[in-house]
mmCIF entry with sequence, helices, sheets and N, C-alpha, C, O atoms, coordinates in Angstrom:
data_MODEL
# 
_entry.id   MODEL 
# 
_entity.id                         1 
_entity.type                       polymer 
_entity.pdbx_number_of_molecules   1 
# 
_entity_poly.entity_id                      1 
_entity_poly.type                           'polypeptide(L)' 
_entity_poly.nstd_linkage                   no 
_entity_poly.nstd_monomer                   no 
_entity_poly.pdbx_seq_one_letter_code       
;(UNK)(UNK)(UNK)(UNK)(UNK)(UNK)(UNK)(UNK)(UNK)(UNK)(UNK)(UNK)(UNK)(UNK)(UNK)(UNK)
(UNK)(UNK)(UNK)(UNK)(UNK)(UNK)(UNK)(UNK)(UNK)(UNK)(UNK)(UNK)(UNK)(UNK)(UNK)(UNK)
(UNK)(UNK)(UNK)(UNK)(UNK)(UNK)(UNK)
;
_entity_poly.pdbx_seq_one_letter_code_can   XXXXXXXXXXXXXXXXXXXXXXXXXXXXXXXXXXXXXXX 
_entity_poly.pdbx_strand_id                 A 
# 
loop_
_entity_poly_seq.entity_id 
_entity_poly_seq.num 
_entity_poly_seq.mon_id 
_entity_poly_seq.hetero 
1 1  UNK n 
1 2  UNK n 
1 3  UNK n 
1 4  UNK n 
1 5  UNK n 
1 6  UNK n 
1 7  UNK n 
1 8  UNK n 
1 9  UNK n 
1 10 UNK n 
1 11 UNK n 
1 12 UNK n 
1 13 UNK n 
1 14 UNK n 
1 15 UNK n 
1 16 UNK n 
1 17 UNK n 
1 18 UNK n 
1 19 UNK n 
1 20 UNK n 
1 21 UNK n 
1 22 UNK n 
1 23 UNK n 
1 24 UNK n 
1 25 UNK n 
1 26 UNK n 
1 27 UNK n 
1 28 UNK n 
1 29 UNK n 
1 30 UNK n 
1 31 UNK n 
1 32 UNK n 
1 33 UNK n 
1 34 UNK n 
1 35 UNK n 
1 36 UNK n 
1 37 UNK n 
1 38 UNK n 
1 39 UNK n 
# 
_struct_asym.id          A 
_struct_asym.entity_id   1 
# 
loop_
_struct_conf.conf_type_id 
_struct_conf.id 
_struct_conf.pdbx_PDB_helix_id 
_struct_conf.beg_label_comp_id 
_struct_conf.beg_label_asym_id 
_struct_conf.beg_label_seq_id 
_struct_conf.pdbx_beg_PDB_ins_code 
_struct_conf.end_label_comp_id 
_struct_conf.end_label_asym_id 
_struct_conf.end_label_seq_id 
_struct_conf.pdbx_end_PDB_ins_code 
_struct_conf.beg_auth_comp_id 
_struct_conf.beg_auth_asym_id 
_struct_conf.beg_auth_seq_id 
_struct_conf.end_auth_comp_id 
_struct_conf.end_auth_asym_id 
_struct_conf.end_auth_seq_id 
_struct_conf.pdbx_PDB_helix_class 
_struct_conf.details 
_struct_conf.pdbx_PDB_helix_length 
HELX_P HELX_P1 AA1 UNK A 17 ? UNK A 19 ? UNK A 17 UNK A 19 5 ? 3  
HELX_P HELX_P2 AA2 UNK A 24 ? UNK A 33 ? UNK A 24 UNK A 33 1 ? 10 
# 
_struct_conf_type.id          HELX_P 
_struct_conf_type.criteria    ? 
_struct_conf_type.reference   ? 
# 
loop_
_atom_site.group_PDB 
_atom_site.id 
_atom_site.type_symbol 
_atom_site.label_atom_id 
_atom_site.label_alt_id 
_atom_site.label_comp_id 
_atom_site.label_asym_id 
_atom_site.label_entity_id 
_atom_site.label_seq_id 
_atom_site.pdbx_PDB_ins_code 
_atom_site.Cartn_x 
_atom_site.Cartn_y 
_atom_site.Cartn_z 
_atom_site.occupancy 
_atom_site.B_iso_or_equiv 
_atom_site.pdbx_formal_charge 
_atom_site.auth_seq_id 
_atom_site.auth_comp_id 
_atom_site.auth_asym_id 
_atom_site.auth_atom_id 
_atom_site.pdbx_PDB_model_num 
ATOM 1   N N  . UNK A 1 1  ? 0.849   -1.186 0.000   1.00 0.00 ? 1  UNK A N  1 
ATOM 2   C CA . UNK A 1 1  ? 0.000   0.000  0.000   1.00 0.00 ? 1  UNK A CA 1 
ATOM 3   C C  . UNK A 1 1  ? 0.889   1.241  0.000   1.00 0.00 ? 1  UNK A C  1 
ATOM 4   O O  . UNK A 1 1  ? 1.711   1.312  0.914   1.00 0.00 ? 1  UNK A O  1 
ATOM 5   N N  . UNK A 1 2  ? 0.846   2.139  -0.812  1.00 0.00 ? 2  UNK A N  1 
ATOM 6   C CA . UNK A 1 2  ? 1.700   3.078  -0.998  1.00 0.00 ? 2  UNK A CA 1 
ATOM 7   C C  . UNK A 1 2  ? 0.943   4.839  0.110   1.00 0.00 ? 2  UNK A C  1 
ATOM 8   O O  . UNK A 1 2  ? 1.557   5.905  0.061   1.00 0.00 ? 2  UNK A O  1 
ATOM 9   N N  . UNK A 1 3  ? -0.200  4.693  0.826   1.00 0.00 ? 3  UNK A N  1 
ATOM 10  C CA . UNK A 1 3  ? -0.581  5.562  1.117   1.00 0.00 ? 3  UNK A CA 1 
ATOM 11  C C  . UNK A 1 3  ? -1.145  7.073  1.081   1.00 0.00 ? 3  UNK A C  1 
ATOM 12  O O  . UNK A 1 3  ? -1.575  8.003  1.763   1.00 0.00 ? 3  UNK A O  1 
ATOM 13  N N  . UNK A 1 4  ? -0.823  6.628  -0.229  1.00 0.00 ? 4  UNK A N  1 
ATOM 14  C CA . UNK A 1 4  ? -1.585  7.927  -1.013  1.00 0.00 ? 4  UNK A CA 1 
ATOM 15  C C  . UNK A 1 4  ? -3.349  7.775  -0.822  1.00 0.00 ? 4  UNK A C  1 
ATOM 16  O O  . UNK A 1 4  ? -4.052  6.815  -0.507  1.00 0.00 ? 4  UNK A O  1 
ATOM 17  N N  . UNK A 1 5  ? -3.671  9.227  -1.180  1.00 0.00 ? 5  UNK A N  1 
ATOM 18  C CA . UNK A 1 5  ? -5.404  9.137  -0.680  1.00 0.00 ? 5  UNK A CA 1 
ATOM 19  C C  . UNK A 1 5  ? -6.315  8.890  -1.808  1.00 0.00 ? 5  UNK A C  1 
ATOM 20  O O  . UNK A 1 5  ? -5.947  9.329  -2.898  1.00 0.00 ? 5  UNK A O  1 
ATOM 21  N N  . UNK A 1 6  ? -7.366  8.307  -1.748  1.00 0.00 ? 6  UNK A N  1 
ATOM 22  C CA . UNK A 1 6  ? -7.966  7.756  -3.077  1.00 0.00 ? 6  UNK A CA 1 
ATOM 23  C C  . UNK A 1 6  ? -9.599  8.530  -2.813  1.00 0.00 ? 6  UNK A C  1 
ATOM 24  O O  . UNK A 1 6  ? -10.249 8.813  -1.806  1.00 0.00 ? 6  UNK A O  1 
ATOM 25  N N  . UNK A 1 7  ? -9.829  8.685  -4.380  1.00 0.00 ? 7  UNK A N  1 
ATOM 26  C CA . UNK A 1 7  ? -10.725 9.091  -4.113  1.00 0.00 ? 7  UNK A CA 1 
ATOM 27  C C  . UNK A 1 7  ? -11.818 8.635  -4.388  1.00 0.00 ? 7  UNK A C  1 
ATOM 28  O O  . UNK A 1 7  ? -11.869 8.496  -5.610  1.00 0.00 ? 7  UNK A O  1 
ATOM 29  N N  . UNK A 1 8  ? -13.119 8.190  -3.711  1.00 0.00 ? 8  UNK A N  1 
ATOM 30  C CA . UNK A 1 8  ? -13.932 7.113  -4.169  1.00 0.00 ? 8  UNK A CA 1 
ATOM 31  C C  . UNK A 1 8  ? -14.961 7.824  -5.413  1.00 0.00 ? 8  UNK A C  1 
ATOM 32  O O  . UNK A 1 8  ? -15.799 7.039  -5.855  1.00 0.00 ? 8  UNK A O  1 
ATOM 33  N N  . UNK A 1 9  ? -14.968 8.972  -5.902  1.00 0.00 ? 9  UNK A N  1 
ATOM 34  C CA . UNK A 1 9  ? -15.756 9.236  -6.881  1.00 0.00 ? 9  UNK A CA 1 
ATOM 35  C C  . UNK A 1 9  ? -14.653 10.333 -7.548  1.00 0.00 ? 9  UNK A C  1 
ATOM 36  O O  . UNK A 1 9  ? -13.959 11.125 -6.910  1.00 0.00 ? 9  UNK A O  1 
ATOM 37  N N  . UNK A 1 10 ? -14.692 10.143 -9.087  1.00 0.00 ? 10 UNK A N  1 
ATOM 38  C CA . UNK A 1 10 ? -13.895 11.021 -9.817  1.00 0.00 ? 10 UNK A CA 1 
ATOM 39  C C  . UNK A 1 10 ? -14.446 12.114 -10.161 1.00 0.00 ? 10 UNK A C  1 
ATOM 40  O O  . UNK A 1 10 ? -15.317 12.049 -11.029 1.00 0.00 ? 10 UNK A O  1 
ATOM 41  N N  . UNK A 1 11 ? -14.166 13.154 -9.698  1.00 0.00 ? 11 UNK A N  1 
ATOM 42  C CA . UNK A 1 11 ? -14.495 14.331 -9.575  1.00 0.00 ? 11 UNK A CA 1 
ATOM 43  C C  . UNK A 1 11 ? -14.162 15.182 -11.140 1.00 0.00 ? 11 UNK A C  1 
ATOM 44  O O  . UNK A 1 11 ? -13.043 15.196 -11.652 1.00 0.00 ? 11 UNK A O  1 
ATOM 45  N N  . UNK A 1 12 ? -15.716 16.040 -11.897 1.00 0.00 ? 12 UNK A N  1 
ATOM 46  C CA . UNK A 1 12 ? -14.908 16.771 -12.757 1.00 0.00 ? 12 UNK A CA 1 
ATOM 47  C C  . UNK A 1 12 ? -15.077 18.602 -12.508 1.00 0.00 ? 12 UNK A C  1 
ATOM 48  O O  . UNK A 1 12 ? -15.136 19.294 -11.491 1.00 0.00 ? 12 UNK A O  1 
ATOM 49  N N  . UNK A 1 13 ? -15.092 18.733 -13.126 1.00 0.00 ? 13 UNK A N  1 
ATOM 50  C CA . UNK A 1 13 ? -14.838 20.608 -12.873 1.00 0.00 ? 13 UNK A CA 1 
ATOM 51  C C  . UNK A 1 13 ? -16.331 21.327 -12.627 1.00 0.00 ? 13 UNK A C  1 
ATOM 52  O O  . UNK A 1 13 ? -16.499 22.417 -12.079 1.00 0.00 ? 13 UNK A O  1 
ATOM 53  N N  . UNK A 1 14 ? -17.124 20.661 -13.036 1.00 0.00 ? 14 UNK A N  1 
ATOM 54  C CA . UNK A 1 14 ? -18.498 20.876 -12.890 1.00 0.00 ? 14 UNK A CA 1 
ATOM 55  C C  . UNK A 1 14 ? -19.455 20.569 -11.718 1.00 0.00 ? 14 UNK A C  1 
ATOM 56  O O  . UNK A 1 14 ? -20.634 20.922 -11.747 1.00 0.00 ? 14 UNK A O  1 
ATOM 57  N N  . UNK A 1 15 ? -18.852 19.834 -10.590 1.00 0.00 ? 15 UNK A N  1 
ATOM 58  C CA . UNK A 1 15 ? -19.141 18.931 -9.521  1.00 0.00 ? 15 UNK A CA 1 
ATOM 59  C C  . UNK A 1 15 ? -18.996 20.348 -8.458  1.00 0.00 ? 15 UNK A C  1 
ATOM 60  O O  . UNK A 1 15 ? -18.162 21.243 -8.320  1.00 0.00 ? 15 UNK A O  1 
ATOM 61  N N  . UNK A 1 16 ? -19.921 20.091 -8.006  1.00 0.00 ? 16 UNK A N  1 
ATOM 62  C CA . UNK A 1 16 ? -20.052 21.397 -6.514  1.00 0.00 ? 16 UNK A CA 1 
ATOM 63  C C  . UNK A 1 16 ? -19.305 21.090 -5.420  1.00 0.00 ? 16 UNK A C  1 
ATOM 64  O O  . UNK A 1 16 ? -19.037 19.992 -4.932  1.00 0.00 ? 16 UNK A O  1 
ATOM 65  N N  . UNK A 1 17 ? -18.961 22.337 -5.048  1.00 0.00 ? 17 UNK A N  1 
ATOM 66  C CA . UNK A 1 17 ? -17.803 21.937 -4.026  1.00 0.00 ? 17 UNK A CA 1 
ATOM 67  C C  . UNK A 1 17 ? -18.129 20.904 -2.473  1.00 0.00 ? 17 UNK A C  1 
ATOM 68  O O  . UNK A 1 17 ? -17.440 20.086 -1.864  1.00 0.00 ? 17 UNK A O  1 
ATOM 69  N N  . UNK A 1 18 ? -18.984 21.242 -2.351  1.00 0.00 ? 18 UNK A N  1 
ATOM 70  C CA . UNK A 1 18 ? -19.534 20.031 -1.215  1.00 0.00 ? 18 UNK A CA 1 
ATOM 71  C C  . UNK A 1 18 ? -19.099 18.767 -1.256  1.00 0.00 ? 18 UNK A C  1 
ATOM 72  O O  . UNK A 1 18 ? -18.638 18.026 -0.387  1.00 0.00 ? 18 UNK A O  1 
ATOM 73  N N  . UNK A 1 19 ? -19.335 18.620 -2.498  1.00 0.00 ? 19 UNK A N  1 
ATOM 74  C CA . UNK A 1 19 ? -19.093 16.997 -2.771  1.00 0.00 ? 19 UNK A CA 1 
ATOM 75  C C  . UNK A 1 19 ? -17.778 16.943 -2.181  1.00 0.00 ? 19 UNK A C  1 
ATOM 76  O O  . UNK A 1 19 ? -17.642 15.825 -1.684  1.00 0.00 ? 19 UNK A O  1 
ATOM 77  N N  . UNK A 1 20 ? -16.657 17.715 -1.999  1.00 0.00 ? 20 UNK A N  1 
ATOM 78  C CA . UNK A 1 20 ? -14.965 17.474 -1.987  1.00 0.00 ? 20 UNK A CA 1 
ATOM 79  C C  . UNK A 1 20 ? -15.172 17.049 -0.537  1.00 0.00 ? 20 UNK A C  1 
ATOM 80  O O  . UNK A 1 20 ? -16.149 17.416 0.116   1.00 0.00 ? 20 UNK A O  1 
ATOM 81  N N  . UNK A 1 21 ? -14.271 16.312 -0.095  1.00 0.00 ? 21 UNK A N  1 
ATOM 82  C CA . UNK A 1 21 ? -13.895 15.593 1.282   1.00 0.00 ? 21 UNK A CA 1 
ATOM 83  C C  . UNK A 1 21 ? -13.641 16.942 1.984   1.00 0.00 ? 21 UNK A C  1 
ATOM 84  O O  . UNK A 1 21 ? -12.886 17.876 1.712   1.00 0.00 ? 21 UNK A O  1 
ATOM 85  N N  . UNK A 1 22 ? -14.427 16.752 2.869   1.00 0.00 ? 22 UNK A N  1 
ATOM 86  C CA . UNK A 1 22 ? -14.211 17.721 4.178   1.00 0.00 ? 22 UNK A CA 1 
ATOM 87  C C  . UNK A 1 22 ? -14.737 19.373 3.957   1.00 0.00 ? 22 UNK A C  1 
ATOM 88  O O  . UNK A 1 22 ? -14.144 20.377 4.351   1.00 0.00 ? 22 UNK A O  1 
ATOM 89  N N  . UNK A 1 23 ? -16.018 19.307 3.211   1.00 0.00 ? 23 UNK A N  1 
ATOM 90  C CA . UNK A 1 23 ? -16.124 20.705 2.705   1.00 0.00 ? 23 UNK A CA 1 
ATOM 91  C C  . UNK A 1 23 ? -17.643 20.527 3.149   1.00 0.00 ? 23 UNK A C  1 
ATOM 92  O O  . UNK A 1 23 ? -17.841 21.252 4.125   1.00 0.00 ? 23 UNK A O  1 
ATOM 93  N N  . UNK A 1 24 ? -18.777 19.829 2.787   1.00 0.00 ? 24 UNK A N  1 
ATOM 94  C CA . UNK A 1 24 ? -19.781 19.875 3.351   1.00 0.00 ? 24 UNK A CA 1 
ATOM 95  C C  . UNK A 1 24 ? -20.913 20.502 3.143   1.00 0.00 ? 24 UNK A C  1 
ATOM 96  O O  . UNK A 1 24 ? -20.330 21.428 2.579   1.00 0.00 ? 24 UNK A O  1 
ATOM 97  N N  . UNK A 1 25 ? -22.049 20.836 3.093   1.00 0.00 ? 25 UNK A N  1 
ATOM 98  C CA . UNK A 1 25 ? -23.041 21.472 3.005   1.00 0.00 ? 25 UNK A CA 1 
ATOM 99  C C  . UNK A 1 25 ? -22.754 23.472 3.891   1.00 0.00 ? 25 UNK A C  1 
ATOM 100 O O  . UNK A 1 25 ? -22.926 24.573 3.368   1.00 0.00 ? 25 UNK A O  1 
ATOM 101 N N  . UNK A 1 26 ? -22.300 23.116 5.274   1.00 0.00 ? 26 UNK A N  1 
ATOM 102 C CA . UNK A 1 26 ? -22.071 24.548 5.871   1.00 0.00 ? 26 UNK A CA 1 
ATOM 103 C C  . UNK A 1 26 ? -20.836 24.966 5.252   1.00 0.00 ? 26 UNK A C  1 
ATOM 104 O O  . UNK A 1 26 ? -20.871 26.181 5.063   1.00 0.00 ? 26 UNK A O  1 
ATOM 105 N N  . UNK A 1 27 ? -19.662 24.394 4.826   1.00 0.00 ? 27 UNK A N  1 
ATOM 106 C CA . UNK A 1 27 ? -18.868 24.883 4.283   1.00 0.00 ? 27 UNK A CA 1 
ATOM 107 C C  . UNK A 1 27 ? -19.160 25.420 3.143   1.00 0.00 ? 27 UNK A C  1 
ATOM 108 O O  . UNK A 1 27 ? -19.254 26.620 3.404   1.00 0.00 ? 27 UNK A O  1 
ATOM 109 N N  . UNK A 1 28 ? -19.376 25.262 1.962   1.00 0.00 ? 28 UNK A N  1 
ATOM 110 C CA . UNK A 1 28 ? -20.017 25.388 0.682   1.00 0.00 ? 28 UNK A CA 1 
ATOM 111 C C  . UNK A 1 28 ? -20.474 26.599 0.935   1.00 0.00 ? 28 UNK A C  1 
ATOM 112 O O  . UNK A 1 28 ? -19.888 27.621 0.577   1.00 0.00 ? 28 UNK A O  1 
ATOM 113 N N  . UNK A 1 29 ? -21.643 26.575 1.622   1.00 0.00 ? 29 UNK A N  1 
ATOM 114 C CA . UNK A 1 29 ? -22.631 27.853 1.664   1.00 0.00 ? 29 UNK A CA 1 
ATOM 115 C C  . UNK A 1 29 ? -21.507 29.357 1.441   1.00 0.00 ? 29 UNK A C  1 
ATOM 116 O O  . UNK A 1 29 ? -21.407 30.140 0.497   1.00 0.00 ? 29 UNK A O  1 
ATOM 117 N N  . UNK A 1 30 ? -20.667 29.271 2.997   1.00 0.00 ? 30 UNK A N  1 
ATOM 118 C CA . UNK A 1 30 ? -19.509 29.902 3.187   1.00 0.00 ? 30 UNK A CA 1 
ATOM 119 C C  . UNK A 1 30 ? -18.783 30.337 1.824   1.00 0.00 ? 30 UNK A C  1 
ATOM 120 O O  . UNK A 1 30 ? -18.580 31.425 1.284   1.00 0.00 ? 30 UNK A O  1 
ATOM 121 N N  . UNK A 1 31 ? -18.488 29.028 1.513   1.00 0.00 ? 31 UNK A N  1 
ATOM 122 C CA . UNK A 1 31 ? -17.799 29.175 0.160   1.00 0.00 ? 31 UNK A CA 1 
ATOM 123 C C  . UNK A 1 31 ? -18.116 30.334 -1.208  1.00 0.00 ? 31 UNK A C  1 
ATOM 124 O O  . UNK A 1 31 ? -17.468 31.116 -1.903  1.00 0.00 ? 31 UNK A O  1 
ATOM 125 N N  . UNK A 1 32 ? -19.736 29.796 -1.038  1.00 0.00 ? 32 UNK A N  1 
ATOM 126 C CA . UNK A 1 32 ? -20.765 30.561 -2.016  1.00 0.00 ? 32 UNK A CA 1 
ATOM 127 C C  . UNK A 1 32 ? -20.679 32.214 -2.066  1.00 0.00 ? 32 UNK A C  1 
ATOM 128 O O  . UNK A 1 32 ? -20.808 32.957 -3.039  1.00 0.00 ? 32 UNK A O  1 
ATOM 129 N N  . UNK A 1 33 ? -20.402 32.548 -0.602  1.00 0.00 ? 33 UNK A N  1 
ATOM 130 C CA . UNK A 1 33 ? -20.877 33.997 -0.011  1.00 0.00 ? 33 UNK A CA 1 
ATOM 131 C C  . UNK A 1 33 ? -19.473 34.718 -0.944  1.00 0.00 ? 33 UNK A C  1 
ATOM 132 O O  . UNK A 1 33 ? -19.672 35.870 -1.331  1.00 0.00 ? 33 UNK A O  1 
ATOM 133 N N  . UNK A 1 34 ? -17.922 34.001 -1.347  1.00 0.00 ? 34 UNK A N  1 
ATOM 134 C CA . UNK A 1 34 ? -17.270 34.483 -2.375  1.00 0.00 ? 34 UNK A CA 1 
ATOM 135 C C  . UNK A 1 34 ? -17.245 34.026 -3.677  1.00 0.00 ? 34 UNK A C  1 
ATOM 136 O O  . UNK A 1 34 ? -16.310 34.344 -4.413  1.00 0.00 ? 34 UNK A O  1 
ATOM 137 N N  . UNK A 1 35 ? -18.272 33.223 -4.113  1.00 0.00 ? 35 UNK A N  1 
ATOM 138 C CA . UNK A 1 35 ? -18.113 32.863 -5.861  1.00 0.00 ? 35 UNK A CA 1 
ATOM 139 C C  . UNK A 1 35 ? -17.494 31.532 -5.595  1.00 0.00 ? 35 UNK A C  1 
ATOM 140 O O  . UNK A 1 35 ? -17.318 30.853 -6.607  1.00 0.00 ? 35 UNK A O  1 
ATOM 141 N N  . UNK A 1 36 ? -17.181 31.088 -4.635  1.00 0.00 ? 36 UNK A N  1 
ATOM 142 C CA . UNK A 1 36 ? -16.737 29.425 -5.125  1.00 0.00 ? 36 UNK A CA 1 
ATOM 143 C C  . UNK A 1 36 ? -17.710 28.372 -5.193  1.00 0.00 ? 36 UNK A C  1 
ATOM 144 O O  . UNK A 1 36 ? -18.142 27.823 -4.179  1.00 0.00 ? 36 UNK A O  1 
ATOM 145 N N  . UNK A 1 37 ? -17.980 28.148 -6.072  1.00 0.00 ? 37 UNK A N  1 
ATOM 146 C CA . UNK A 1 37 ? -19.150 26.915 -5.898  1.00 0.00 ? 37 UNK A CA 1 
ATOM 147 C C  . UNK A 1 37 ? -19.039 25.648 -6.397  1.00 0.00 ? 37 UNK A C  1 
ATOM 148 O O  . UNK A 1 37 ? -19.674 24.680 -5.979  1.00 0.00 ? 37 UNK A O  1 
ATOM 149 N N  . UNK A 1 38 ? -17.773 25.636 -7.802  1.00 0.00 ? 38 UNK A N  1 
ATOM 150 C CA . UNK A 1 38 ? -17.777 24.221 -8.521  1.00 0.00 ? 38 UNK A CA 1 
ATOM 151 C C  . UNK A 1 38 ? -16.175 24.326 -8.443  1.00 0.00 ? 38 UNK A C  1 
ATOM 152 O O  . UNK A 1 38 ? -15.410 25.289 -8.384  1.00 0.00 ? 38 UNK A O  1 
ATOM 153 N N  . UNK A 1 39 ? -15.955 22.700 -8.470  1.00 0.00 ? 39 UNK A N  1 
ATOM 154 C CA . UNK A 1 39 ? -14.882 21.964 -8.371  1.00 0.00 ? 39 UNK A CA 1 
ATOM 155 C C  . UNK A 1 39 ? -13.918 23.323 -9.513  1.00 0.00 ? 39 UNK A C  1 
ATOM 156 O O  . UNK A 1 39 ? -12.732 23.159 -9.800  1.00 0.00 ? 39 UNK A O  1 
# 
């Protein structure tokens, strides 16, 4: 096992940021309030 992190769904540029590990529904929102919303 080389320990690198895997990611169980392949993410493309169009995918909302929530979806990313450790970002979340309350994060996102946050996110939103400056223009970040997609991968």
């Amino acid at each position: 096992m080389s320990g690198k992190p895997t990611l169980a769904k392949n993410l493309s540029l169009d995918d909302p940021l929530q979806f990313i590990k450790g970002v979340g529904p309350k994060r996102a929102d946050l996110l939103k309030k400056i223009n970040l919303e997609i991968v």
